[in-house]
N, C-alpha and C positions, 0 to 999 in steps of 0.2 A: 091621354090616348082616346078620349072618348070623343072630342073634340077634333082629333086628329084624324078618324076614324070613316068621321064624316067628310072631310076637309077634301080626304084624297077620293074619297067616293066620288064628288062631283067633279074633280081634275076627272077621273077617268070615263065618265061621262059625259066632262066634251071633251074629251078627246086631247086635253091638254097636261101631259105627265111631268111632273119634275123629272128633266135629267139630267143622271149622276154618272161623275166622270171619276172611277174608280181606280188606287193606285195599287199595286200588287194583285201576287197571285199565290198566298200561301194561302194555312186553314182561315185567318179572319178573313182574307179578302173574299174567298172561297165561298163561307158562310151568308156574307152582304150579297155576293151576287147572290145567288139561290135565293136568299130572303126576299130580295126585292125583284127579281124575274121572273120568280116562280108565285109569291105569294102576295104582294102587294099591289093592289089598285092605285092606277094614278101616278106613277114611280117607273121610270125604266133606266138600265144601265145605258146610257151613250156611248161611253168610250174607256178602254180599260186599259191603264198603263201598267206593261211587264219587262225587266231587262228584257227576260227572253220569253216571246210571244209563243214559243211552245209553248210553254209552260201553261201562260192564258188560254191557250188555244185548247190545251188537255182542263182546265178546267167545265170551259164553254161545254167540250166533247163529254164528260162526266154529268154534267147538270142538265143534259139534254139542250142545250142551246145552239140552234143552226145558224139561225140566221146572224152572223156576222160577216165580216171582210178585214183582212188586215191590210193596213196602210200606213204608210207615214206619209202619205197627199192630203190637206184641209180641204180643197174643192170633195175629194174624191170622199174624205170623211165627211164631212156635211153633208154632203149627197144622199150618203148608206144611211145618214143618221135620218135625214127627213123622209126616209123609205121604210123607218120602222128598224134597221138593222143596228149591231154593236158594231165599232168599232174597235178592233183591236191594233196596240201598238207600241212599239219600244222608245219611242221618241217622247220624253218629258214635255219640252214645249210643246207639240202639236197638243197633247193633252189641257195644257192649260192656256191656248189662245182658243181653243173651237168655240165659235160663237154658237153651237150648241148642247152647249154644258152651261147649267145652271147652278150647278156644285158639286167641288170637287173632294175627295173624298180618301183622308192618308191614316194608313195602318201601319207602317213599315217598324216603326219601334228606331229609327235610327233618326241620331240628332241633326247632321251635317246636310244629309240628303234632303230629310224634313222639311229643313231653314228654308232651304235654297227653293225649293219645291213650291212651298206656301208665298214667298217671299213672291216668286213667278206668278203663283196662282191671282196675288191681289192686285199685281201690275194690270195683269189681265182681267180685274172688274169680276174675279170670280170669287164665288162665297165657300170656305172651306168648315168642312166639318172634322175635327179630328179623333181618331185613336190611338194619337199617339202619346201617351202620359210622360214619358222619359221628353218629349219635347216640349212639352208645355208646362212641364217643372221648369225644364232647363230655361227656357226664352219665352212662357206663353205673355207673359208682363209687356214686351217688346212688342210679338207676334201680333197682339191681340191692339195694341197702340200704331203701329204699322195699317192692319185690315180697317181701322176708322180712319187714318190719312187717306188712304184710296175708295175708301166709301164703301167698305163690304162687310160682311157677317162672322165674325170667326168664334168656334166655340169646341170644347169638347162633346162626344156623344154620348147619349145613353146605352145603356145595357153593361156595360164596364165597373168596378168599383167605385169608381168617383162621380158617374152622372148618378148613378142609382143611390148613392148616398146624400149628390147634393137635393136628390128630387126629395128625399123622405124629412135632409132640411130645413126644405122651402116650404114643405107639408108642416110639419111640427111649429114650424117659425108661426106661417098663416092661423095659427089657431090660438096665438097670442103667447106661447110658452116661448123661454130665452134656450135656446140646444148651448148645453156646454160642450158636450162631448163630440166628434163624428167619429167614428169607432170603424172597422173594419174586421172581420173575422178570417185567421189566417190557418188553415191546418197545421203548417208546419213551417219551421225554421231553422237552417244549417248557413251560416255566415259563411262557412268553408266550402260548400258545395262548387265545383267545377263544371263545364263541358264535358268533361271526361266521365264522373261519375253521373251526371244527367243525360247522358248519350242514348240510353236503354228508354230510357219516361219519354223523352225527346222524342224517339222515333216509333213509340207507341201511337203517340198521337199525330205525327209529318211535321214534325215541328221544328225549327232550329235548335240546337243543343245551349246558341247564347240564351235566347229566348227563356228554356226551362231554366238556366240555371239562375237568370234575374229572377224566376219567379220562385227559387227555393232558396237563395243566401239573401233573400230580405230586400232586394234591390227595390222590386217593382213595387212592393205596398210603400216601400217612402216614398217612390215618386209619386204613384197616387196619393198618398195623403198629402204630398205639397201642392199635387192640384188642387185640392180640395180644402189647404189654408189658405192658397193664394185667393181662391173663389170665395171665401167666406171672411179672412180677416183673425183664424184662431191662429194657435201658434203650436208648438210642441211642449208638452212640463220641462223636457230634460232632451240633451242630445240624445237621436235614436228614440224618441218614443219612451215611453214608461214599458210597453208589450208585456202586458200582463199574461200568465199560463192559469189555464183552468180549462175544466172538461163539462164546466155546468153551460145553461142557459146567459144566455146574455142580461135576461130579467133577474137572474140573482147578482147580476157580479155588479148593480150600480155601486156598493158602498167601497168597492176598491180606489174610486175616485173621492179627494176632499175637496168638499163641493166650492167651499173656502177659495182656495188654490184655484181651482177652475173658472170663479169669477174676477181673483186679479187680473191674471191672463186674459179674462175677455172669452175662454172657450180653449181649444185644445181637439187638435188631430190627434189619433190614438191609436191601436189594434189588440188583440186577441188573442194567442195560440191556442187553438184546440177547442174554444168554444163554441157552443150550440146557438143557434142552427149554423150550420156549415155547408158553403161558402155564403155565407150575408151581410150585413152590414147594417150597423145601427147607429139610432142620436138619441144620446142623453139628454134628458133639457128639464129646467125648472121650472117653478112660477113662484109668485107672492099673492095669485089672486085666492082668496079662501074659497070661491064657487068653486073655481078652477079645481083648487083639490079637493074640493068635494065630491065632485062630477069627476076625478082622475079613480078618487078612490071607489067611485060606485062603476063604473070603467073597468073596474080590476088592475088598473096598474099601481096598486101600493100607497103607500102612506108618506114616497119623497123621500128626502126633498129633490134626487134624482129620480124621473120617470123614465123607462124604455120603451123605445119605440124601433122597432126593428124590420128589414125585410129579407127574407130566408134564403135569398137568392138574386142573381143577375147571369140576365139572359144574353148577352153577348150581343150579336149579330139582328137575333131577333126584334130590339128594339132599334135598331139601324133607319127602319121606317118614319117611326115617330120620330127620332133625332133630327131626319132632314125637314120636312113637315113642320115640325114647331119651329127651325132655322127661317126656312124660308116660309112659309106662309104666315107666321105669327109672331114671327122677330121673339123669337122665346129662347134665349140660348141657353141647352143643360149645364153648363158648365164652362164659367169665365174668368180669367182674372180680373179683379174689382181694382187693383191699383198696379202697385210696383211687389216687387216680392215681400212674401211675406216668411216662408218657411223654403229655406234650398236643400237640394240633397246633397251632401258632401263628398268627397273619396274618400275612402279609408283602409288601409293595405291588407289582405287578402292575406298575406305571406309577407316575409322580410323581402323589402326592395332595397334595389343595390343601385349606384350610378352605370347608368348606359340600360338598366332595364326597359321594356318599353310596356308603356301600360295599354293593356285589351280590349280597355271598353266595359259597357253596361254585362253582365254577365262572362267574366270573361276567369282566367285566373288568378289575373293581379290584385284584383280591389273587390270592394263594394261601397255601395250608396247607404248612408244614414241621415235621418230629418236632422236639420238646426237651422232653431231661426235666425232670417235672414242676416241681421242685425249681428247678432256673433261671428257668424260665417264670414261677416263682409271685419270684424273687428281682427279676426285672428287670421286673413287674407286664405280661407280655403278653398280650395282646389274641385270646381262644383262637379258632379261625379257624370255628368254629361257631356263635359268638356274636356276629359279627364283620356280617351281613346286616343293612341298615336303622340300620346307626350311620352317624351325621355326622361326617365328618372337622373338629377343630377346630385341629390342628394340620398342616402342613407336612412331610410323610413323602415322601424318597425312593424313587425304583424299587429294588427290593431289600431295600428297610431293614425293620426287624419297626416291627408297628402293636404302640402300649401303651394300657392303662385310659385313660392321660393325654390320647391322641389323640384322642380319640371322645368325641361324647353318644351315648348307649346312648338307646336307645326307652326311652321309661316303662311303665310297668304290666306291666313283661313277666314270663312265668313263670320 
């Protein structure tokens, strides 16, 4: 950030801003504008895609933002945009041909629209930043092998569980120590939770009901933590994580892990119920050099052979700034996949499915998402939990049991 800090200081000193072509218009989208029109130098929103541009249009009006125009005209957008104004708009392509948009920028949480969005975005020589985890579990391997054929930048953002874990990584790595662990801390967990019974939490915050309910039956921390095997090469102990429960510090809980175990494996994605600090994220890591624990334990962090290193928080939206900034001005990507998969999120039925049921999607009432790595997943043919929305159940699946290829007709024509 300190680097970044500077970076955008002299973009907006002459006058030349990164601009970002923004998709939605819930709270994250919401969040990024205000961060970056209200508080960031050097950074402006160009053009901001919404189904429905009321809806942009009531954000804009909320955050005090006048100056825009909506259009689905490119003359007419470019125009507004070289005049200092937003563009608002309902039209996907117009958003990812304006030749001025410098990168584009998807929140949605949804895999199909995602694809198809990004897929557009690299045709068009555009650089995307993502917050979308449920997509870049599902396809970032693809996604990310895709935006180098077309010559463009594609990455995950900071402020999210997975950029902030993989930056304290890269931290820990750089100082010569091996991170076994990348850890997550989760408050709570209900495999069972619905729409129905997250409808109340949901609309405390403007949130959608799919949305909260991935984030309380376990969905979304495996899909963050497969970003963040895919981006570093760990793997998971056991289908679903180990998810250890405890209400101490993250600095007592290193001996739950065998450090043993942890080095066959190469490392290991992990999380937490209920431990301290909350909501943060941590990496375990070792060493064999004897300064190193010399200097660890005059440090205060113990006697090993796991060290913790932890950070007590992630700021969402806030670090939105830095994400695009170290993309584009420093070719630094927070978070990428390094090869092919490594770790997928599975289906696994929610409730007893019958033939002819049809499955809901990420948060929904039929399933949820559990970690297994890639390598199994692809051995026992399962059913990856992002691609899992709008298939017909054709077989007979227990509560608990994983959904396979076998189970399901898959939608036709899909991308």
């Amino acid at each position: 950030m300190i680097l970044v800090d500077t970076a955008l200081k002299n973009r907006e000193i002459n006058k030349n801003p990164i601009k970002v072509g923004m998709i939605g218009s819930g709270e994250m989208a919401k969040g990024m504008i205000n961060q970056i029109m209200n508080h960031t130098n050097g950074m402006t929103i160009a053009c901001t895609y919404g189904r429905s541009t009321a809806k942009v249009k009531a954000v804009f009006d909320a955050l005090g933002l006048t100056q825009y125009l909506l259009t689905n005209e490119q003359a007419a957008a470019e125009s507004a945009i070289s005049q200092g104004m937003c563009v608002i708009t309902d039209d996907i392509d117009l958003l990812c041909k304006l030749a001025s948009v410098d990168v584009i920028v998807e929140s949605t949480g949804a895999i199909e629209f995602g694809a198809e969005t990004l897929l557009k975005a690299f045709k068009n020589k555009k650089h995307v930043l993502s917050f979308n985890a449920e997509l870049d579990s599902t396809l970032g391997p693809i996604l990310n092998k895709k935006a180098k054929e077309f010559g463009v930048k594609y990455a995950l953002g900071d402020g999210d569980q997975p950029g902030v874990t993989m930056n304290l990584y890269r931290y820990v790595k750089s100082m010569g120590f091996t991170p076994l662990v990348c850890g997550n801390i989760k408050g709570m967990q209900d495999r069972y939770r619905t729409p129905e019974t997250q409808k109340g939490f949901a609309a405390s915050w403007g949130m959608n009901p799919l949305m909260a309910t991935n984030f309380a039956d376990g969905t979304k921390i495996s899909f963050e933590q497969s970003c963040i095997a895919n981006g570093t090469g760990m793997k998971v102990a056991k289908r679903g994580m180990l998810g250890f429960q405890s209400t101490e510090h993250v600095d007592k809980l290193t001996h739950l892990f065998d450090v043993e175990k942890l080095k066959e494996l190469g490392g290991i994605v992990d999380y937490i119920v209920g431990a301290q600090p909350s909501p943060g994220v941590f990496v375990y890591a070792t060493t064999e050099d004897s300064y190193s624990k010399k200097y660890l334990k005059y440090g205060k962090l113990g006697e090993g052979p796991l060290y913790s290193f932890y950070q007590p928080y992630h700021l969402l939206f806030f670090d939105i700034a830095s994400s695009i900034c170290r993309l584009i001005d420093f070719d630094d990507a927070v978070l990428v996949p390094i090869n092919g998969p490594v770790v997928d999120v599975i289906t696994v039925a929610k409730c007893d499915l019958y033939p002819g049921d049809l499955l809901d999607g990420i948060g929904g009432f039929k399933c949820y998402g559990l970690c297994e790595n890639y390598n199994q997943a692809i051995t026992e043919n399962l059913l990856p939990m992002g691609l899992s929305e709008g298939c017909v159940m054709k077989n007979q699946v227990l509560k608990d049991q994983v959904v396979t290829y076998e189970d399901v007709i898959i939608p036709s024509n899909r991308l």
